[in-house]
N, C-alpha and C positions, 0 to 999 in steps of 0.2 A: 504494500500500500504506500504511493507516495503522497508527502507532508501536507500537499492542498487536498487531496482527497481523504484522508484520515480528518481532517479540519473538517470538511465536509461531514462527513457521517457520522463522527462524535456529537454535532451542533446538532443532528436531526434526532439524537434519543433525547433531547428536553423537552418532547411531547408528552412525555413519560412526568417529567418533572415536576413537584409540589415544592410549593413556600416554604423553607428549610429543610429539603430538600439534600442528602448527601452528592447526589448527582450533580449538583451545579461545578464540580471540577470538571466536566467534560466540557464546561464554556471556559475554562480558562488558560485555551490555548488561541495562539494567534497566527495567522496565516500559514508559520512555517510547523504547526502541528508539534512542536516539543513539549515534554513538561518543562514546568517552571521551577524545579524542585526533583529532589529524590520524593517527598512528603505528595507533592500535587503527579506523582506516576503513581504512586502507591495508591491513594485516593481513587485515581482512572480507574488502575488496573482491580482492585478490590469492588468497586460499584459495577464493571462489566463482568467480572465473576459472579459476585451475589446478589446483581440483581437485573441485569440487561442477561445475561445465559439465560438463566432461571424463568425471567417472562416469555424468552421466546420457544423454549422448551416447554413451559407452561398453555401458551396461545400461540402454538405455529401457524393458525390460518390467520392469525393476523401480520404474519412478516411474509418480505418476498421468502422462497422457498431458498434462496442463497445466504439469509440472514446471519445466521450461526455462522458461518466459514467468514463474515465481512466482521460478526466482532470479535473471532480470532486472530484474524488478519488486522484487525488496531490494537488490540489488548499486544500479539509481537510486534507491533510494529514500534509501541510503546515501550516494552522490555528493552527494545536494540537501541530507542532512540537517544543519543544525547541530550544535554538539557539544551535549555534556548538561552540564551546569551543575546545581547544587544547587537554583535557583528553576525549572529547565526540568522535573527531575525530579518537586519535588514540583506543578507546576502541571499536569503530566500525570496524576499519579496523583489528584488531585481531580475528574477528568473524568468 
């Protein structure tokens, strides 16, 4: 998964989201897709294990039928990722 498309797909489980909400770390990443933090990947990666898996595994007619395999492919994409740094950000966004 590359960094604008991970940005992408992270931003579209806030449909899912309520007002305090642990979810709300999947908004805070910016264009170039990195966590902000060791603390804000762990966050990611803990809320797409126990509880973005878990709903789509629970309601699969509500996802595309590839859902499962797009939030392993962010949840790794998150494990490999480096953090975001001010030069990572904007050398992303020049692309």
């Amino acid at each position: 998964m590359k960094p604008y498309d991970a940005w992408l797909y992270a931003a579209q489980w806030g449909s899912y989201m309520r007002d305090g909400d642990h979810g709300a770390c999947m908004y805070g990443f910016s264009e170039d897709c990195l966590p902000q933090s060791e603390q804000h990947r762990a966050d990611c990666i803990r809320h797409i294990e126990k509880e973005c898996i878990p709903m789509v595994r629970k309601r699969p007619a509500d996802f595309d039928e590839d859902e499962m395999e797009k939030l392993e492919d962010l949840r790794d994409y998150l494990l490999a990722a480096p953090l975001s740094t001010p030069a990572t950000a904007d050398s992303e966004r020049s692309r």
